[in-house]
N, C-alpha and C positions, 0 to 999 in steps of 0.2 A: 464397422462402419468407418468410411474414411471421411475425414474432415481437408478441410480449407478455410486458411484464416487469412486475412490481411496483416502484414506487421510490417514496422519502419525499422529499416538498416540505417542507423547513423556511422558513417566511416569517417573517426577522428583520422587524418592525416598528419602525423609530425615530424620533426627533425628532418625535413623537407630538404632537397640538396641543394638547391639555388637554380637560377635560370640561365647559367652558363654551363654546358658540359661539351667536353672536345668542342668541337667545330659548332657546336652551336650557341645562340646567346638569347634565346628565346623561349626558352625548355616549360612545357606548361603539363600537370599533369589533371586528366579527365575518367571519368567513366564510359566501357562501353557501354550501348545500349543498342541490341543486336546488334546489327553492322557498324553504328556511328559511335564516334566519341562525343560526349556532351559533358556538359559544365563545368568543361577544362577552365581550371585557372593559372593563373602563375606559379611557378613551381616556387617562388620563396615566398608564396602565402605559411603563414604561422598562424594557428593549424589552417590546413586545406580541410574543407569540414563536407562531406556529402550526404544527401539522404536520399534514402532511394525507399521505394513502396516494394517489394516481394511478397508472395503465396508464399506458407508452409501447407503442404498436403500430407496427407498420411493419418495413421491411428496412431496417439499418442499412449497406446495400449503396447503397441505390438511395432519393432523397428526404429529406424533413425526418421528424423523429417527430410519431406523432399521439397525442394525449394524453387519456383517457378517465374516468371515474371519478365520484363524487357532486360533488366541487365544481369540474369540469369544464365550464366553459359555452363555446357556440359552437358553428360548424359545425367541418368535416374542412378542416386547414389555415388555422384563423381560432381555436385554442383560446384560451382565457383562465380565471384563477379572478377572482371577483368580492371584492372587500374592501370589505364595507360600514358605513355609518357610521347612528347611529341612538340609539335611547332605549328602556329597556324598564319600557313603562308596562303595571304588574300584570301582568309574564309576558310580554306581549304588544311584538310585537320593531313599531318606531315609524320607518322608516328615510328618513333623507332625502339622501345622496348614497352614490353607489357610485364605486369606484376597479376600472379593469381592470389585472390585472396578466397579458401576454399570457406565454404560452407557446410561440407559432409561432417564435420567433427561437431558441431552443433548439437546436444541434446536435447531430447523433450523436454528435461524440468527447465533448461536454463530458455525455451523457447515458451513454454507455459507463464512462467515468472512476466518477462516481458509483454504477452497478452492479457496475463490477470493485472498489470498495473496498467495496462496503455501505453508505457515506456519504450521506447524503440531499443531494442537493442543494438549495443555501442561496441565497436569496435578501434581501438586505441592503434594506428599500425607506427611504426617507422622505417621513414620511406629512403632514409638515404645507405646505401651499402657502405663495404667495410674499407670501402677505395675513393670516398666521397661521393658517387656518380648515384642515380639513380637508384633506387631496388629494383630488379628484377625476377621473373621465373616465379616458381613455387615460393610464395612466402612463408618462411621457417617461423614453426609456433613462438619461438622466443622473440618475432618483429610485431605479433599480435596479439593482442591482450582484449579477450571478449567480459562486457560489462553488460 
């Protein structure tokens, strides 16, 4: 029998790179949420702190969970949320790199844990690369640390 649960993604944001990179001095970083970006903030907030609501589906019997929701991107068994980076020039969101932060590596217990306590499960990232500038691409397991 396959199940569906409700649970809260808390995504700590740290070591943040600042709001000036290259030619920009505005740098703000958000969540997608299908096509949009939403509750971008300033990219030298300390921590940038999001939460977002996600489905886990699937048999906690049998496989990995599959992970559903608005700021759910990917196919079945390839999920990810997108952390994007950008400028909001008059309203209008400006974006020039994205960070994946995957969700397939996620297991049952550590997703049971977080549903038997009501706890959101926490994600610790760091967001600035090894050049000062933003993260981007595939986030490497050593910039995340699941809690």
């Amino acid at each position: 029998m396959t199940d569906r649960h409700e649970l809260e993604l808390e995504l700590i944001c740290i070591d943040m790179p600042g709001t000036v990179f290259e030619d920009r001095t505005a740098v703000r970083l958000g969540v997608q949420d299908h096509r949009l970006v939403v509750d971008d903030v300033p990219a030298d907030t300390e921590p940038a702190v999001f939460r977002l609501s996600v489905h886990v589906n699937g048999d906690s019997n049998v496989g990995n969970p599959d992970w559903t929701g608005p700021h759910v991107q990917g196919r079945t068994g390839n999920r990810f949320i997108y952390l994007c980076w950008g400028e909001r020039i008059d309203r209008t969101w400006v974006g020039f790199r994205r960070a994946k932060l995957f969700l397939s590596g996620l297991s049952w217990s550590r997703v049971s844990r977080a549903l038997e306590t009501g706890s959101p499960l926490r994600a610790t990232i760091r967001m600035t690369d090894e050049r000062g500038g933003p993260v981007a691409a595939t986030l490497k397991p050593e910039r995340v640390e699941w809690a």
